[in-house]
C-alpha positions as CSV (number, residue, x, y, z in Angstrom):
1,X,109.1,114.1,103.8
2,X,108.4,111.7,106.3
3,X,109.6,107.7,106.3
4,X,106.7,106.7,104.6
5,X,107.2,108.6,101.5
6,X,110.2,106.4,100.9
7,X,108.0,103.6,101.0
8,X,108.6,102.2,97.4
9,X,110.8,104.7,96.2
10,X,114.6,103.4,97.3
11,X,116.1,102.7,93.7
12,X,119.4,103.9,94.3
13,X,122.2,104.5,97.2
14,X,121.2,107.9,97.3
15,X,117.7,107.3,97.7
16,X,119.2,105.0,100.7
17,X,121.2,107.4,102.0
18,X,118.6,109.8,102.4
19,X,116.4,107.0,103.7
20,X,119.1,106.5,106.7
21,X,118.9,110.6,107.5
22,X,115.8,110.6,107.6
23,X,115.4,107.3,109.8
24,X,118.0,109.4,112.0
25,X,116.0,112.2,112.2
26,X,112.9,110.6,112.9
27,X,114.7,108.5,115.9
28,X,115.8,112.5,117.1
29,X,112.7,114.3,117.0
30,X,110.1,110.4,118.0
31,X,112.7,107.8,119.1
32,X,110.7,107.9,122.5
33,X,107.7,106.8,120.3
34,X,109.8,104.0,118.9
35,X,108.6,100.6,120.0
36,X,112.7,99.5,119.4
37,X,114.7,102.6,121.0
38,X,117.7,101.3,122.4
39,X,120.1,99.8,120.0
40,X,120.2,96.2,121.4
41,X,116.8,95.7,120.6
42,X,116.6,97.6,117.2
43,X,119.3,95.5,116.1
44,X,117.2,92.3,117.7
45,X,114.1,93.2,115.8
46,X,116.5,93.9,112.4
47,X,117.3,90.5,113.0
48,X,114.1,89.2,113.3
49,X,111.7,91.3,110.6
50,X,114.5,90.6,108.0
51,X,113.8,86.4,108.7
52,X,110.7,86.8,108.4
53,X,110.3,88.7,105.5
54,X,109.0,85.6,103.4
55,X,106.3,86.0,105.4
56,X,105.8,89.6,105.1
57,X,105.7,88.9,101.3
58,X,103.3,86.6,101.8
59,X,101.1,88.0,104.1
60,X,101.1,91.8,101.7
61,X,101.5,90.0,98.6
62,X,104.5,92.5,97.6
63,X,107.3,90.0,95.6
64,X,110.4,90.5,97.4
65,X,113.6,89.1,96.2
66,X,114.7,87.9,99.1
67,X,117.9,86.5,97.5
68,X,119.0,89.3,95.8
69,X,118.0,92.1,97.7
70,X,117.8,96.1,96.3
71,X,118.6,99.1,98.4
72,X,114.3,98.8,99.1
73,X,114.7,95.8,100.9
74,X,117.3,97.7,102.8
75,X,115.1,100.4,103.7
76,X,112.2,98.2,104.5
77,X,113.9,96.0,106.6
78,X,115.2,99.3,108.8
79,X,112.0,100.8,108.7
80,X,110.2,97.4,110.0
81,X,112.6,97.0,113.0
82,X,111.5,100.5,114.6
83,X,107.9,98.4,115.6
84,X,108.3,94.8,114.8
85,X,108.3,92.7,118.1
């Protein structure tokens, strides 16, 4: 199972758990491939998918409860920051 198969499927901290070792794992085997590979910037690109994610809701038309996240937004947001610039 590769991080896309989590894509809509986080409904629990397990299921986020799991999501974080895979994340890992794909940083392991890929992280090279990864556009944010060095901590400083993941963490800068975290930052700035997770303010824009009204837009990202806009632009996919997905409803995201931006106030009230779930462990999905969690994921997604994590996900994102490994190729948002």
């Amino acid at each position: 199972m590769d991080l896309d198969d989590f894509e809509g499927e986080i409904r629990s901290r397990e299921d986020f758990l799991q999501f974080l070792q895979r994340l890992h794992q794909d940083f392991k085997k890929h992280g090279e491939t990864w556009e944010n590979n060095r901590l400083d910037l993941f963490i800068e690109a975290l930052h700035a998918y997770a303010s824009d994610l009204d837009g990202f809701d806009r632009g996919t038309g997905q409803r995201i409860d931006l106030d009230g996240p779930q462990w999905q937004f969690f994921a997604d947001t994590l996900a994102g920051a490994r190729v948002y610039e």
